[in-house]
N, C-alpha and C positions, 0 to 999 in steps of 0.2 A: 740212429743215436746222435750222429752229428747234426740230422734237421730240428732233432727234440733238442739240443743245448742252441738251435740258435733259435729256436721258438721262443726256448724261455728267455735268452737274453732280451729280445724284441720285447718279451711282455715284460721284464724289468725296465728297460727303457722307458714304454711306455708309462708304466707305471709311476716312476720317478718322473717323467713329465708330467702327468696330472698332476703330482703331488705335490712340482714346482709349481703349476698353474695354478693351482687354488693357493699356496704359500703367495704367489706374487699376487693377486686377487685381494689375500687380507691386509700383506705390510701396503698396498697402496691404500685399501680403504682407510688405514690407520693413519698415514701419510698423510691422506686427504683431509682428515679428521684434525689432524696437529695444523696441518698449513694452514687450512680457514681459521683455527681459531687462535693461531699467531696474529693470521691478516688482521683477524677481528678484530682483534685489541689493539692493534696499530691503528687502525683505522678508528674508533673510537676516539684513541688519545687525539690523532693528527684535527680531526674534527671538531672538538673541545679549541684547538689551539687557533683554528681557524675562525672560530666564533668570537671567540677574543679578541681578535683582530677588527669583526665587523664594530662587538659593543662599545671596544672603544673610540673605534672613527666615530662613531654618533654620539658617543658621550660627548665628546669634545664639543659637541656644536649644541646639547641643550639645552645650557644654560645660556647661551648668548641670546636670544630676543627675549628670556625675564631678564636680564638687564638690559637689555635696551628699551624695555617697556617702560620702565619708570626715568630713561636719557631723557634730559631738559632738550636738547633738540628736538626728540622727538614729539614731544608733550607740545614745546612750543609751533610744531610743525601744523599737528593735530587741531590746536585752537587757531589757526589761521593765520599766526604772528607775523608779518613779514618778513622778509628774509631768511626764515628758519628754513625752509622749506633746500633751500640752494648749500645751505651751511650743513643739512641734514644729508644732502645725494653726496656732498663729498667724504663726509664720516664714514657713511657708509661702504662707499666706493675703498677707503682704505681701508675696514673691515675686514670687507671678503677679500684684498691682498693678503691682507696680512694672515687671515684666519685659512684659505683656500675654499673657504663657500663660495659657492654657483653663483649665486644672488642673496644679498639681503634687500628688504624692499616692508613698505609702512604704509597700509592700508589705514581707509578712516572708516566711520560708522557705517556708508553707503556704501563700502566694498571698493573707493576709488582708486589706486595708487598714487598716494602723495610725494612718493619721495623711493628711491633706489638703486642699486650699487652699479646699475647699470644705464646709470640717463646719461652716461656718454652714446651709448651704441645706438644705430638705424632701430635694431630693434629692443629698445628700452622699456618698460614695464611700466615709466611714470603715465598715468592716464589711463590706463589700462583698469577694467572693473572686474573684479577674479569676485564677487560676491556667490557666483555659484560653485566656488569651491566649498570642498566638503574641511577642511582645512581654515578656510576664514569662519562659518558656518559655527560650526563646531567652536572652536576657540570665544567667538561671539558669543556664543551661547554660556560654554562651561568654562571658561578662560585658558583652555589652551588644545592643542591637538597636534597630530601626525598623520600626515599621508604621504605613500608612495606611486605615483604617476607621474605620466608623461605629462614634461611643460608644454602650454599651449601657443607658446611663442617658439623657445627653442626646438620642442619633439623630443627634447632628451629626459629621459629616465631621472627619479631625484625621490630622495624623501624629503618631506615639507614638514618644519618645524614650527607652531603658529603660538602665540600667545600674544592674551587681549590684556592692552592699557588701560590705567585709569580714567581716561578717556574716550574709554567706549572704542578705541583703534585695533588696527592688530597688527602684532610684527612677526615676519615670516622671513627665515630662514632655509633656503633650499642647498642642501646637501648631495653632490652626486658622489656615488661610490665607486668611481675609476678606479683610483689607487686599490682597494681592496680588492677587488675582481682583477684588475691587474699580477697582482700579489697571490692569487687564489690561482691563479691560468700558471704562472711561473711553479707553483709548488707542486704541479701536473695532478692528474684527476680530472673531474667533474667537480665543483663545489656551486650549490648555491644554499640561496634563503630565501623561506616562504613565511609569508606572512600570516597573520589568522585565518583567512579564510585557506588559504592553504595552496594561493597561489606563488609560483615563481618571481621573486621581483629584484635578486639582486646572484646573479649567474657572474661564473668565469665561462661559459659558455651561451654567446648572445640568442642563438635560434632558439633557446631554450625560457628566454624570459618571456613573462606575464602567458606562461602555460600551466594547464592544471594539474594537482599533482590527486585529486580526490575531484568526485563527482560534484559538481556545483548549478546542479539542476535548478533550483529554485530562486538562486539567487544570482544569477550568470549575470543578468541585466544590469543588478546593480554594481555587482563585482568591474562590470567592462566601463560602466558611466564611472566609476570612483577611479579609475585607472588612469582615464581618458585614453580609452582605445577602442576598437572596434567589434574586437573579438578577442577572445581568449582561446588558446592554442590548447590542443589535445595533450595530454600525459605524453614526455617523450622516451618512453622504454615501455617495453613488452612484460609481462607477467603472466609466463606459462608455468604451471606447478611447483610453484614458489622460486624460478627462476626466472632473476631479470637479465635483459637484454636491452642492449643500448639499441632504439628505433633507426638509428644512422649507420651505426658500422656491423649492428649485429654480436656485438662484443657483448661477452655475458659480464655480468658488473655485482659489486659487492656493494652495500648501502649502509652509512651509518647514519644517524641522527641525533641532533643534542635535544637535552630539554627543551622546554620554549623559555624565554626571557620574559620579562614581566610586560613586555609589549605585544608577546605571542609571537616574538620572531622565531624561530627553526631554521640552523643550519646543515644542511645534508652534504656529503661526501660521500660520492660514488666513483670508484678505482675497477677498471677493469683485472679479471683473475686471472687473466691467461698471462702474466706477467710472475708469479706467486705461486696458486695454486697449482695451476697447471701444470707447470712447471714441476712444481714438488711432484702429482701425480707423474708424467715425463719420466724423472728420475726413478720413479718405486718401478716402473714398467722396464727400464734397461738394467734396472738393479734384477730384474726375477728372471729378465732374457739370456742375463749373465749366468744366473743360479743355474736355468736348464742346460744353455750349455756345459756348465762343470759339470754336473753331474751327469750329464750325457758323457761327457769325454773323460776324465777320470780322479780319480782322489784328490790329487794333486792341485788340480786345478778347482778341486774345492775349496781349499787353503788359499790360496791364491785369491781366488775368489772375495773368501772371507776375509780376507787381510787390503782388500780394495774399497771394499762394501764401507769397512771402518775407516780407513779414508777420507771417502766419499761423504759419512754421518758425519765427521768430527767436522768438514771444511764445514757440513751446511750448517752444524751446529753454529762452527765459529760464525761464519755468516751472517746468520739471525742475533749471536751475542753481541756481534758490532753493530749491526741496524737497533736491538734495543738501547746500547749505548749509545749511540746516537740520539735516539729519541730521547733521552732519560738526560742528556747534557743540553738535549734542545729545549727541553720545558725548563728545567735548570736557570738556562738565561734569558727566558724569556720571566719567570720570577723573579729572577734578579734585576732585572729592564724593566718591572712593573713597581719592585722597591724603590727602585731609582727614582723612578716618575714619582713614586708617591710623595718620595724626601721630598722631590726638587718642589710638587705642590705645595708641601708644606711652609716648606721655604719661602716661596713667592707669595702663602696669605699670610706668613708672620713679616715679612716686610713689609705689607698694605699696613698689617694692624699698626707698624712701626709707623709708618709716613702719615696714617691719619692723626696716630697719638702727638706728635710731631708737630702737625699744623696748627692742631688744636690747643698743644699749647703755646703757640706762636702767636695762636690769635685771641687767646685768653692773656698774653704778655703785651700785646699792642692796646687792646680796649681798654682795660685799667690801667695802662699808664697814663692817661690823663688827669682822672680820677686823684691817683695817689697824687702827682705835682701838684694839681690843685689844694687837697687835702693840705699838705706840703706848707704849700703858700697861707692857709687860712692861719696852721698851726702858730708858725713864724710870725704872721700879722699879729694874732692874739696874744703872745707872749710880748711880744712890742707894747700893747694896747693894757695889758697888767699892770707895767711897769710906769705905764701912765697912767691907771685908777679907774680905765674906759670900759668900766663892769657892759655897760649896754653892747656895746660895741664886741666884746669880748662875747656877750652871750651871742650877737648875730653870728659871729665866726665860727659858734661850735654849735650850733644849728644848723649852720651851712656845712659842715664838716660830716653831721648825721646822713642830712642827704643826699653828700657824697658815697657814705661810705653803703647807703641801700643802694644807691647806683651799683655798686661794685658788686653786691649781691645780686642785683637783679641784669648785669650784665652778665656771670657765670651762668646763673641759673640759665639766661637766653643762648648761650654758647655751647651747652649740655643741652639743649634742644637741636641747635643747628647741627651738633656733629651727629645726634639721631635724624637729621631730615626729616625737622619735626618743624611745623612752620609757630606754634606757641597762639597766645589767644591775642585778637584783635578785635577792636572794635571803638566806638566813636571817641576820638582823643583834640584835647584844645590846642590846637596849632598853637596859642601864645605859651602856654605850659611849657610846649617842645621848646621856643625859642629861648625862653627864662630858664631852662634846665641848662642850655647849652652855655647859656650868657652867665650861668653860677662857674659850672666847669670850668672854661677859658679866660675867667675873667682879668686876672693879671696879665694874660697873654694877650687881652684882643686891648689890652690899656695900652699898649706897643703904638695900636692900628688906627687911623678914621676908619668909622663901622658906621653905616650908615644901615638902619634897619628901616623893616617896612613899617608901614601903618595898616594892620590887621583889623577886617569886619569885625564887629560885636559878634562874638558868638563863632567864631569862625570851626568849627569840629573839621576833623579828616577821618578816615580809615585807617589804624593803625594799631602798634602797639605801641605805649609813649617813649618807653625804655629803648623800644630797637631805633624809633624812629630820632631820638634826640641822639642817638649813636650814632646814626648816618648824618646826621647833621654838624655833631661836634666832629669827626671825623673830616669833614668837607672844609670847615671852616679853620682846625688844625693843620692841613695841606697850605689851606691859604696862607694864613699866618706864615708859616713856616717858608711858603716861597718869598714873602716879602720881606727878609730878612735882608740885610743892607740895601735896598730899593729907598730913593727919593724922597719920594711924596707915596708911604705905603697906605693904600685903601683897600677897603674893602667893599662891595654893594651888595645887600640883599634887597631884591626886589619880589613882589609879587601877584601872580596873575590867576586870578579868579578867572575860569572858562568854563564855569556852570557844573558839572558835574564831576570836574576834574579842578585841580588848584596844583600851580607849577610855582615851586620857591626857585627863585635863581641865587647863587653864590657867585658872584664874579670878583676876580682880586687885580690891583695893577701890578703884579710880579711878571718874572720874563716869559707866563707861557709854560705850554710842555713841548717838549722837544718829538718831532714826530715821528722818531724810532720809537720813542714811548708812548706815544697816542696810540700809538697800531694795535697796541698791547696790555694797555690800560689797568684794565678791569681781572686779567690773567692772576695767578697768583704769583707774588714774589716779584712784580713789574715795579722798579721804583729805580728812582735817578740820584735818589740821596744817600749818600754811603751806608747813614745809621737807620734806614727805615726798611722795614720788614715785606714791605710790598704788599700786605694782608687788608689794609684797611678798604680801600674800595672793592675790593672782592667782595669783601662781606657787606659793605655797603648795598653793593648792587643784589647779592643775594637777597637782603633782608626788605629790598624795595620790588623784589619779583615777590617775593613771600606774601607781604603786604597788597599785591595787586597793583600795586604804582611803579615806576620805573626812575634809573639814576644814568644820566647820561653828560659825555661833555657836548657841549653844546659851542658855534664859533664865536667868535672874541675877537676886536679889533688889537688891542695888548691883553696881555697877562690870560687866564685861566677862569671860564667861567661853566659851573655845573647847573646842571638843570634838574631836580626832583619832581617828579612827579606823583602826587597824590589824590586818593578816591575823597569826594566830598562825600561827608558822613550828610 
């Protein structure tokens, strides 16, 4: 009797043990089931967060060579201008400080290197012919492009940002992604990004860049030449029945993936599970180890049991509600840090639009006010000349007041060109015209002066526009003027040198000179020595004689101030 009651406890033991093995069996599968698809979604979001990070490091950088493709340095570099070239490696060179690019650097039509941010260093880029980049190539052809490979000077890793000038150049920007793989290694994981073809090229894990992540049978060759490498490295994790394993530690690994970007970039994030999952599994196994023994040992210690178990759910609960708070305060600020950016962009193009608006009318307030004095002066002459019956006389002065006042039209009009970067129409104009235009405008002013003019060829045409170019002129000879105000014996000289396909008017005045803090700086905007002068006139001067194809320079002088124009014979 006593072996038959201790049979049958044994087979209730037993029995309660199976039935705690299969009960810990399913709360772990369900466990398992919850944990992966907590991880999942974390890993998701954190993935998304991470790409964000790549697209904006590279956004930053691709607008910079379309504006420096249409930089007067660089244009002037590309046609062979003199000195552009030196004036261009320094621009540059403060660039990539300021910006944190690798290199910026300005190829011409033959693939040479003319100019780059590194023609200080042994190994400088200037001279260098990168024409079998796929990067110039490409850009040359459809005006712009991206590659990612290893530089053929430095060996380092970089994406190449190229776009082609109106000059048939190209300018290239090489971006290396330190900081973000930097940034990607600190947030721990695995993270990288693969490019279209579906290679590795921007890793927080280095053994693992320019490896494949998909079979690239066919096109391996060209993959490994566009890279500049040698080889392309094997996939680095295992995939046995739909589990991966990391090929280094053995570690089984969990994978997420973003869309691709309109570039076809794909960021991945891979986190080991024995951290998470595992874990959770762990826990449902000591939680069932728990159950058999209570129910092995007795009631009591089922409750006990039970009353641990809820414990043990709520901490992990709490647990996981803190990591999704977490996550859910970290995308939070990182929205809020992307508002901010956005404001502050906005901010910084409504202050361009402010400071072009600005110039523009500063330099619409300097070109007419010549105009209007003159205008001024005529009005005043002719009511004098009423008063005295001098009908003829009166009619020249409001004739000449007409032609003032189209002046004044056709200087806005030119000015509303200039702020578009728009060069206006040109073509064969009468050099005496220009000087008779100038000699209407200033003419009470230069009655002050000895003016000594040239004696102009029959026939003399230039290249120009007459409007802009009689502006550069009255402009040149208004400075004069104005320097020779209480001066001596004030003169002025116009002279001029026919040299066949070119024609150079000179302006020299005998005032004191320009002082050579301001020579340095001349032509700058807002450069002037006179309290009331807006410093705009030779700026635009010199613009409108590079628009024209001619040039505006000072040139030496024994006394006083003498300019040099240069212009195309028509």
């Amino acid at each position: 009797m006593r072996d038959s009651r201790i049979v049958r406890r044994i087979g209730w033991v037993l029995a309660a043990l199976a039935a705690s093995v299969l009960a810990a069996l399913a709360i772990g599968m369900v466990a398992e089931r919850n944990a992966r698809a907590r991880f999942e979604a974390a890993l998701t979001a954190d993935v998304r967060l991470r790409q964000s990070l790549l697209t904006s490091e590279i956004a930053r950088f691709r607008l910079l060579p379309e504006a420096l493709s249409d930089d007067r340095d660089v244009v002037g570099t590309l046609a062979g201008m003199p000195g552009m070239a030196a004036a261009l490696n320094r621009k540059l060179e403060g660039l990539a400080t300021s910006t944190g690019a690798a290199v910026i650097y300005v190829i011409d039509r033959d693939g040479n290197t003319l100019a780059a941010s590194n023609w200080r260093m042994p190994d400088s880029f200037v001279g260098n012919n990168y024409r079998f980049r796929r990067y110039y190539a490409q850009a040359a052809r459809t005006g712009q492009a991206e590659q990612f490979a290893l530089g053929t000077v430095s060996h380092r890793p970089g994406l190449y940002l190229s776009r082609r000038t109106r000059d048939g150049g190209v300018v290239v920007v090489k971006l290396e992604l330190d900081r973000v793989e930097r940034e990607w290694r600190q947030a721990g994981g695995i993270t990288f990004a693969t490019g279209p073809q579906g290679v590795i090229l921007v890793t927080s894990r280095e053994s693992w860049r320019f490896a494949e992540t998909r079979p690239l049978a066919p096109a391996a060759a060209a993959a490994r030449a566009d890279f500049g490498i040698a080889a392309l490295g094997p996939r680095p994790w295992r995939d046995a029945d739909g589990r991966l394993t990391d090929g280094a530690s053995g570690e089984t690994l969990m994978m997420a993936t973003s869309p691709a970007d309109a570039a076809g970039w794909r960021v991945t994030l891979a986190m080991p599970t024995r951290g998470a999952i595992t874990a959770a599994m762990r826990n449902a196994a000591g939680a069932a180890a728990l159950a058999m023994l209570a129910l092995v040992a007795m009631g009591w210690a089922l409750r006990e049991r039970a009353r641990r178990r809820a414990e043990r759910t709520e901490a992990l609960e709490a647990a996981v509600a803190e990591r999704t708070a977490d996550l859910s305060r970290e995308i939070a600020e990182r929205a809020a840090a992307e508002a901010r950016a956005d404001d502050l962009r906005e901010g910084l193009r409504q202050a361009n639009r402010l400071a072009a608006l600005g110039q523009i009318t500063a330099s619409v307030a300097h070109e007419t006010a010549q105009p209007v004095a003159a205008i001024r002066t005529y009005a005043a002459a002719g009511e004098a000349l009423l008063d005295r019956g001098a009908l003829e006389e009166v009619r020249g002065n409001l004739h000449a007041i007409a032609r003032l006042t189209e002046r004044i039209g056709a200087v806005t009009a030119e000015l509303r060109g200039f702020s578009r970067k728009g060069s206006g129409a040109i073509g064969p104009v009468a050099l005496a015209e220009v000087l008779d235009g100038a000699r209407l405008i200033l003419k009470e002013r230069l009655a002050r002066v000895a003016v000594r003019w040239p004696t102009l060829p029959p026939g003399l045409m230039v290249v120009a526009g007459r409007v802009r170019l009689e502006q550069v002129v009255v402009n040149i000879l208004q400075n004069a003027v104005e320097a020779l105000d209480g001066q001596p014996a004030p003169a002025i000289t116009i002279a001029l040198d026919d040299q066949g396909e070119c024609v150079v008017l000179t302006i020299a005045d005998t005032g004191p000179g320009i002082a050579p803090d301001i020579a340095e700086r001349l032509f700058t905007p807002f450069a002037t020595s006179r309290p009331t002068g807006l410093g705009l006139g030779l700026t635009i001067a010199q613009d409108i004689m590079h628009d024209l194809g001619g040039s505006l320079r000072l040139v030496p002088s024994t006394h006083g101030a003498a300019f040099a124009i240069a212009m195309r014979r028509a």
